[in-house]
C-alpha positions in Angstrom: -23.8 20.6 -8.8 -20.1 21.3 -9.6 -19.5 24.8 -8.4 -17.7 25.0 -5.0 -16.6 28.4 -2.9 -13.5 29.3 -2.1 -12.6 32.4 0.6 -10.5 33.5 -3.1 -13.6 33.1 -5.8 -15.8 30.2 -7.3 -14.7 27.1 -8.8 -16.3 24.5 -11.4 -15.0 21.3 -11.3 -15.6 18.1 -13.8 -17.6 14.8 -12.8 -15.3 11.9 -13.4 -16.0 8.5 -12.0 -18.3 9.0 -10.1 -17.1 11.8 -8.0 -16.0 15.6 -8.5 -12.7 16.8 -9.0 -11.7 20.3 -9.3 -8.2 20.6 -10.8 -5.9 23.5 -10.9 -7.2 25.6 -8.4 -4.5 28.3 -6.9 -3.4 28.2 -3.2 -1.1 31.2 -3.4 -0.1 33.4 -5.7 2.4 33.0 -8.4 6.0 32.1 -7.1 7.7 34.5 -9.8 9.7 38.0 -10.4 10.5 39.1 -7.4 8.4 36.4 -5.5 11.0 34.0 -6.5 12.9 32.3 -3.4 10.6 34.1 -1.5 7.9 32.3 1.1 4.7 31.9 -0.9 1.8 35.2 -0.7 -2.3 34.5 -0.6 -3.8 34.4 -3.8 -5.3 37.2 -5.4 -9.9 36.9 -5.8 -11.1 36.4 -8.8 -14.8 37.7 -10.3 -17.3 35.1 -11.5 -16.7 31.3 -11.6 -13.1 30.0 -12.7 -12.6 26.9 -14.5 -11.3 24.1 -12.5 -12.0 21.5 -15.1 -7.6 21.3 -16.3 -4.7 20.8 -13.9 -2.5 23.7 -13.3 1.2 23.7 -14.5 3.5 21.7 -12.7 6.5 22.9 -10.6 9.6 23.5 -12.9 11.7 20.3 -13.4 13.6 18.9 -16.0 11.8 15.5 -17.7 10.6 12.9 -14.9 11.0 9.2 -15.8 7.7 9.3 -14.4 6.2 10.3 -18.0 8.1 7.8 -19.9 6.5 4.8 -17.1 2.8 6.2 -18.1 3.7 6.6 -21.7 2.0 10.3 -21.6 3.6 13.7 -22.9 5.1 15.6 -20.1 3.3 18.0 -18.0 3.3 21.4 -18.6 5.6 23.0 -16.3 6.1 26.6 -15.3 7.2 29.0 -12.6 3.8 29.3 -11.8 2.6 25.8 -10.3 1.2 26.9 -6.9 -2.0 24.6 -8.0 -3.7 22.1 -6.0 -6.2 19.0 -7.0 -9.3 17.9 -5.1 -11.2 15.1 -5.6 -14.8 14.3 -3.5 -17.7 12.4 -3.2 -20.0 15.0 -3.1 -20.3 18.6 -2.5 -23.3 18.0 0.2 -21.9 19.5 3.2 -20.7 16.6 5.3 -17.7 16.1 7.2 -15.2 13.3 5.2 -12.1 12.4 6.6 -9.9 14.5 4.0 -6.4 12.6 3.0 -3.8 15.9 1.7 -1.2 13.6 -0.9 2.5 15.6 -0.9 4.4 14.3 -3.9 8.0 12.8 -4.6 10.6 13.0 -6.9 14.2 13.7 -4.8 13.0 17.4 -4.4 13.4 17.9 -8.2 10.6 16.2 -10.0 7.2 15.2 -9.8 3.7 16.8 -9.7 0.3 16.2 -7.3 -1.2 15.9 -11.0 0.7 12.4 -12.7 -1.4 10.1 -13.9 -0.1 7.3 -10.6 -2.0 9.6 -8.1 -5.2 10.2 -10.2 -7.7 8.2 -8.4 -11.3 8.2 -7.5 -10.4 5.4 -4.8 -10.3 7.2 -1.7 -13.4 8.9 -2.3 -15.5 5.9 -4.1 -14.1 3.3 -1.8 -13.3 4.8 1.6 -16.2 8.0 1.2 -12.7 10.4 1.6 -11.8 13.8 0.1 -8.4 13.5 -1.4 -6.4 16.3 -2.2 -2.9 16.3 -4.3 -0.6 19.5 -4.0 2.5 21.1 -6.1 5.2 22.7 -4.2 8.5 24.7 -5.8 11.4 22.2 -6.1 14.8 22.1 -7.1 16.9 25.5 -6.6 13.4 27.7 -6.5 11.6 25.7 -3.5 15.5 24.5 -1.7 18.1 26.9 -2.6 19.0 28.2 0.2 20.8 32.1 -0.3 20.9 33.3 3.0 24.7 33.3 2.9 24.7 35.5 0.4 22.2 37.7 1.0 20.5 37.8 4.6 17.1 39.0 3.1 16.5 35.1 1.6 16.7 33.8 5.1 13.7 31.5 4.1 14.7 30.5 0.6 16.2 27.1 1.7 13.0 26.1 2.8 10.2 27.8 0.5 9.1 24.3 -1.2 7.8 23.5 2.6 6.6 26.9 3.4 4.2 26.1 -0.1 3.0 22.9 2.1 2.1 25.0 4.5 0.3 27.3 2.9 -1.9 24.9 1.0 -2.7 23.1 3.7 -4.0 26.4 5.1 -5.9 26.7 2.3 -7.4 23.3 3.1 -8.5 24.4 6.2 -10.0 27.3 5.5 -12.0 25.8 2.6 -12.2 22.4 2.5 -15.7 22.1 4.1 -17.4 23.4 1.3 -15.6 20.6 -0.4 -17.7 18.2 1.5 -14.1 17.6 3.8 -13.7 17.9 7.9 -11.1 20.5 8.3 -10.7 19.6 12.2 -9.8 15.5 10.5 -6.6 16.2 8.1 -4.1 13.5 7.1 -1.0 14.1 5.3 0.6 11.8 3.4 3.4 11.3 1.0 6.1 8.8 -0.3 10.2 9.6 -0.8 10.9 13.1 -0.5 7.0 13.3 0.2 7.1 11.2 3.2 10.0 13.2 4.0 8.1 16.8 3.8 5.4 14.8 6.0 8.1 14.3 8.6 9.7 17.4 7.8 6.1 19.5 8.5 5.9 17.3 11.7 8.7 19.6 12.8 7.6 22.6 11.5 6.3 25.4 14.1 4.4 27.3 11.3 2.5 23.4 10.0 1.3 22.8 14.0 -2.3 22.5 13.9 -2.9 22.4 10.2 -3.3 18.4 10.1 -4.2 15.7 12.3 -2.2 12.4 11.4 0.6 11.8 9.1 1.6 8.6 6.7 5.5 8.7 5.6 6.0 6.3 3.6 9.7 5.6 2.5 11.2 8.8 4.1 11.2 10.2 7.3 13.2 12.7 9.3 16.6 12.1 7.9 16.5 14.8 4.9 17.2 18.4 6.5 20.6 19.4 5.5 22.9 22.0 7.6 23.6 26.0 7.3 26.9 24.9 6.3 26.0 22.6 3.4 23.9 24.5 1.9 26.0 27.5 1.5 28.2 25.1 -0.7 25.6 24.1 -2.3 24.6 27.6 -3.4 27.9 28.4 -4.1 27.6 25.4 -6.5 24.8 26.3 -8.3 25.5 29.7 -8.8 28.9 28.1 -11.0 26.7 25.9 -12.6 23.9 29.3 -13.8 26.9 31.5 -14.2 26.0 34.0 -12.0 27.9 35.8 -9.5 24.7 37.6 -7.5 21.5 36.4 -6.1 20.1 39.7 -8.4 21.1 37.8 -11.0 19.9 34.8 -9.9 16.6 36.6 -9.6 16.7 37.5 -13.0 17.6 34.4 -14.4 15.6 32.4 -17.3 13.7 29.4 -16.5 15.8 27.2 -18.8 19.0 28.3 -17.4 17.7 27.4 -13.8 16.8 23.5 -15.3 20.2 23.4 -16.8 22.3 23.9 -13.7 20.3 21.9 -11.7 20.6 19.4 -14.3 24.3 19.8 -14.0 24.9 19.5 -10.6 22.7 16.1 -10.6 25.0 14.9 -13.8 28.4 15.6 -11.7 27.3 14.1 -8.9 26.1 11.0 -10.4 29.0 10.6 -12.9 31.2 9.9 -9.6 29.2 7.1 -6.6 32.6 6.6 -5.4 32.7 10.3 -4.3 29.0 10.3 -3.1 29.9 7.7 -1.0 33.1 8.7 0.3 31.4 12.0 1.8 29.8 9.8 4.1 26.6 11.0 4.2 23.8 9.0 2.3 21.6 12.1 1.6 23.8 13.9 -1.1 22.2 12.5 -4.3 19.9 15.3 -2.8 21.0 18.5 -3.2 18.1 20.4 -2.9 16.5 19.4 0.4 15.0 21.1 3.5 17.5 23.0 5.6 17.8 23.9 9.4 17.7 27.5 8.4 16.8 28.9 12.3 13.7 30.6 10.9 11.2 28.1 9.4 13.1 24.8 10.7 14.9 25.9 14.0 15.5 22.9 14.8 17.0 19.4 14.4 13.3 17.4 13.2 13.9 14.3 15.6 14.7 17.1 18.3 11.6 18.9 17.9 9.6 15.5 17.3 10.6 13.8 20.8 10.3 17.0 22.4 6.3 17.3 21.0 6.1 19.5 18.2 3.1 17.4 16.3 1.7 16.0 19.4 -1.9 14.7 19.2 -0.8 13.5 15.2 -1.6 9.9 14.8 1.8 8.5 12.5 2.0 5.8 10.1 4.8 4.8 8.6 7.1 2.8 6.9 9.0 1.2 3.9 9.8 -1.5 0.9 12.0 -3.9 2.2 14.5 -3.4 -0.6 14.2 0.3 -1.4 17.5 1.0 -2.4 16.8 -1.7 -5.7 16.1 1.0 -8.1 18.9 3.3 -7.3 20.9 0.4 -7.9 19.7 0.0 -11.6 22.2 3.3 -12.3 25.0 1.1 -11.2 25.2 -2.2 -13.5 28.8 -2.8 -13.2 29.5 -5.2 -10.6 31.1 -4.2 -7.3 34.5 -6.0 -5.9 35.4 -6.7 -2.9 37.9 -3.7 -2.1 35.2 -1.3 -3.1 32.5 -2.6 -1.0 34.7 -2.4 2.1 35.5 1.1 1.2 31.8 2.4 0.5 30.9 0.1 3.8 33.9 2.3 5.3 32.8 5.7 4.7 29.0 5.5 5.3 29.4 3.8 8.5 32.8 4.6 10.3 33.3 1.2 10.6 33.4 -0.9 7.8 34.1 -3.9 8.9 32.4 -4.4 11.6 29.5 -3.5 9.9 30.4 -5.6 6.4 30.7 -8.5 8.7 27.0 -8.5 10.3 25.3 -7.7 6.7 27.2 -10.8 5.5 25.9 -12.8 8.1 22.6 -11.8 8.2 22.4 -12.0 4.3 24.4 -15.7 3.6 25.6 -15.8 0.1 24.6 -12.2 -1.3 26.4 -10.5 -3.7 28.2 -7.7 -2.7 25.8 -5.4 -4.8 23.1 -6.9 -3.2 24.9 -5.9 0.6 25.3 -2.3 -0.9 21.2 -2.3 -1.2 20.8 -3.6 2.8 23.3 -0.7 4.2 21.5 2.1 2.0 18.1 0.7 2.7 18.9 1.0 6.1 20.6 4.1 5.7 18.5 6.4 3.4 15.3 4.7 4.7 14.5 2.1 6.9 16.7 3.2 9.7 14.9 6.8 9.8 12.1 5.6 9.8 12.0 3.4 12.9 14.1 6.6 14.3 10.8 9.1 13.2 8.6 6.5 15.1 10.5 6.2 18.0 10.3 10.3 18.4 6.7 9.8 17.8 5.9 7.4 20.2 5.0 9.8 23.6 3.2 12.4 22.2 0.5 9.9 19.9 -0.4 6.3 18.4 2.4 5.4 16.1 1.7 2.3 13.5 4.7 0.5 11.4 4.8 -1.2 8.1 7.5 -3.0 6.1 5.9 -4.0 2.2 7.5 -6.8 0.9 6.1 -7.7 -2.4 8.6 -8.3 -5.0 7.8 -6.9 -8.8 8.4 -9.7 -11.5 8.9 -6.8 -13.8 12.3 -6.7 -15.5 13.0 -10.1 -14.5 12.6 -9.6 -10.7 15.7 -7.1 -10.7 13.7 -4.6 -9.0 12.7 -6.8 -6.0 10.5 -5.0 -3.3 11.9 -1.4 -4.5 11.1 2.3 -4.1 8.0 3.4 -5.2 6.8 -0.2 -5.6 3.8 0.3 -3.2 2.4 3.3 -4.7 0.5 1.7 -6.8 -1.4 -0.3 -3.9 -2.1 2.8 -2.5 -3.5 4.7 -5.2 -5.6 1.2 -7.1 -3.2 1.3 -10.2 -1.5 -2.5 -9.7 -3.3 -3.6 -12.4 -3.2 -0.6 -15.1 -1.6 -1.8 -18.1 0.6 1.4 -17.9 2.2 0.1 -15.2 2.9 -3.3 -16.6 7.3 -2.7 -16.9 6.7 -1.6 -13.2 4.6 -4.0 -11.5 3.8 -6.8 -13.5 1.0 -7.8 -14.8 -0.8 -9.8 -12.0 -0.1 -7.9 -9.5 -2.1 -9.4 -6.2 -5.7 -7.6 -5.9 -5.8 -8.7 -2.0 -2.7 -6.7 -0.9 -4.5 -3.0 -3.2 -7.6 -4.2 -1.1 -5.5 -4.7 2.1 -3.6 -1.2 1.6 -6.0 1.0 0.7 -8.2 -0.2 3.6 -5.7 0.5 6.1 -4.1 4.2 4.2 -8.8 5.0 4.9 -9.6 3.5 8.1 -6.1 5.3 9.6 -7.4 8.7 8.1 -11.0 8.2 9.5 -10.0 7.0 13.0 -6.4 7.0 13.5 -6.0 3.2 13.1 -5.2 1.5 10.2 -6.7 -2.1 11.2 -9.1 -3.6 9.0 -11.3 -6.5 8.6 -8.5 -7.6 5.3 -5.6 -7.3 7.7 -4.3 -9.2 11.0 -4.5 -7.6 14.6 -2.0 -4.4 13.9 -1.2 -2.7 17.1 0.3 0.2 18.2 4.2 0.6 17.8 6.5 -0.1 20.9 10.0 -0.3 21.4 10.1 -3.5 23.2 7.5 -5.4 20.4 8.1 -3.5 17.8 5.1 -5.1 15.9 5.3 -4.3 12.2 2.9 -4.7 9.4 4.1 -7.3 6.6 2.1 -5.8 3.6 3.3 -8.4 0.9 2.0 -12.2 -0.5 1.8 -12.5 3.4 -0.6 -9.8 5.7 0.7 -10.8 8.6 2.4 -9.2 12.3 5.9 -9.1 12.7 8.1 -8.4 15.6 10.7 -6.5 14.7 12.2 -7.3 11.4 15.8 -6.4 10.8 16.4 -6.8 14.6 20.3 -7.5 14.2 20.8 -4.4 11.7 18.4 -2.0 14.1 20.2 -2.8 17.4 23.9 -2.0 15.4 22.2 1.4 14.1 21.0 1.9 17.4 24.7 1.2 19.1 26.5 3.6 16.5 24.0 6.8 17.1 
């Protein structure tokens, strides 16, 4: 049987690999006309059975390097890209832990569809329902316009209110999906680990899941009232508009264009980027403490218990910042890396001094990738666990594997342990990624631990050392590399200075 009920209609899903996916299925209505940078509205029934057998459109985004990495054509995007994907073991009425995937891509690009999170894994492997979600991104899910017109007071943060409502939609249907709606686990990676962090703070997300994996990104990401007004400002140069009416109005293309633009200008000047001092502004389009859905700073609400009772997991590569590096191929003198040192840190050399001496003989390239792994990343992410650590049982991980891909430039970079998590180390397709032996113990290893932490709320495993809970005077951390093995806290040195400067 491939036929599943929805409280909006029937759906008929495909069998593929031994397990049923249903693709494409609506979780709100269409985010367009005048439901553009507005909160997302319930979807409208439908009569008789709908096809579930394609995925939906994806959210609207100018080409992802993503396609070029799977050598497939790009997704279809569009406007309307309120879709989510389900896969399960069976439709038999049981109660599987259910694993909700949120998507990366910087805010801007990405899909719950591409071929890297396609897997019949969780469910084959770990007996879980996995389900993959679109969200609005760019200027239509983080463009905030409430300083232009007080009636968008929620437009900065639609892309998260899109979360929210699917994961609504989760619980109010995945049982007859074969999923436990009262055992939810949100996960993500890069801006996806970020919305998981992000919905950890979220009044309007309490209850809707029950333990969270951020994986490379964290709590750092939510930008200020005053930013974003610039930044709308910005954009609106950039469309050519002078009125959020005309926003409203304005063509799909157009919208791509001037986000396209704003990344371009930015980019064409990392002296500027890093001169503004904060690490976050490749991101323009980010959650933003708007007062209505995100009152509040996120480690504020954290500490003070807003997603108590949620299990955490988290963590990240050990040299994240590798790939954003591959933009920059000049080298980097002395006089500049004192002055980027400078900016992002208030104190330059203080700071250029310990990275030097905990890292003897690196380039100063290579110190640029410690401060903004540490920065962007690593940093927050000890940060999100620490605010974590009264209200549930927090776990920490730091993946280490480096890629021989492109001649080992890459090193243990962003992204790199997605395809542990999802079983794809070894698909051809990701050869100029990963390699071509990557090591089957460490996709064993990972997956285990991303199942048995969304069954029980642990991710130990018979594959895997003794990994207990988090603590700020052990701080035991999960090595996830050629090694499984415990650390105690790695990056001690650079922590305690993060720590010192607030």
């Amino acid at each position: 049987m491939t036929v599943a009920s929805t409280t909006s209609g029937e759906i008929k899903g495909v069998e593929t690999g031994g397990v049923i996916r249903f693709a494409g299925v609506p979780y709100a209505a269409p985010p367009t006309g005048s439901r553009r940078f507005r909160p997302p509205e319930p979807v409208a029934p439908w009569d008789g059975v709908r096809d579930a057998s394609s995925f939906g459109p994806i959210s609207l985004q100018n080409e992802s390097p993503l396609n070029a990495l799977f050598a497939e054509d790009p997704e279809p995007h569009d406007e309307d890209c309120l879709f989510l994907n389900i896969w399960t073991p069976a439709l038999d009425g049981a109660r599987r832990p259910v694993m909700v995937w949120i998507h990366g891509g910087g805010f801007v690009m990405g899909s719950g569809s591409t071929p890297l999170y396609q897997t019949t894994d969780f469910c084959t492997r770990g007996d879980v329902v996995l389900v993959s979600v679109n969200y609005r991104l760019g200027a239509l899910g983080f463009l905030d316009l409430s300083s232009l017109d007080s009636s968008y007071a929620e437009s900065g943060n639609v892309g998260i209110l899109d979360q929210v409502a699917a994961l609504r939609w989760v619980r109010d249907n995945i049982a007859g999906f074969g999923g436990d709606p009262d055992n939810v686990t949100i996960f993500g990676e890069s801006a996806g680990g970020m919305s998981v962090a992000t919905l950890m703070g979220t009044p309007a997300a309490r209850g809707l899941f029950h333990k969270a994996i951020a994986q490379s990104g964290a709590a750092s990401a939510a930008t200020t009232p005053d930013q974003v007004a610039s930044t709308a400002l910005d954009f609106m140069r950039h469309a050519g508009v002078e009125t959020v009416a005309e926003l409203v109005r304005l063509p799909d293309r157009a919208i791509l264009d001037a986000q396209g633009a704003m990344f371009i200008e930015a980019m064409a000047n990392p002296e500027a980027l890093a001169e503004s001092g904060d690490p976050m502004g490749i991101l323009p389009f980010r959650p933003v403490l708007d007062g209505e859905v995100l009152p509040r700073s996120l480690l504020d609400a954290i500490a003070s218990g807003s997603a108590a009772g949620v299990a955490l997991m988290a963590g990240t590569t050990l040299e994240e910042w590798r790939l954003f590096d591959l933009m920059e191929p000049q080298p980097v003198d002395d006089g500049v890396i004192r002055a980027r040192f400078d900016a992002l840190t208030g104190a330059g050399g203080k700071a250029l001094d310990l990275y030097r001496s905990t890292r003897p003989g690196a380039t100063n390239k290579e110190l640029f990738v410690a401060l903004m792994t540490d920065l962007v990343f690593r940093i927050p992410s000890i940060r999100l666990a620490e605010a974590q650590l009264s209200h549930a049982e927090v776990y920490k991980y730091l993946f280490t594997w480096p890629t021989p891909a492109l001649g080992g430039v890459l090193g243990s970079c962003h992204a790199l342990e997605l395809p542990f998590v999802f079983g794809h180390s070894r698909d051809p397709r990701l050869a100029p990624f990963v390699g071509t032996e990557a090591p089957a113990h460490l996709q064993a290893a990972m997956q285990d631990a991303w199942m048995s932490f969304a069954r029980n709320g642990s991710p130990s495993s018979e594959l895997l050392p003794e990994w207990p809970c988090y603590d700020r005077e052990r701080r035991p951390t999960m090595e996830l590399g050629d090694e499984l093995r415990l650390l105690g806290d790695p990056g001690a040195e650079e922590r305690r200075y993060w720590e010192a400067a607030g």
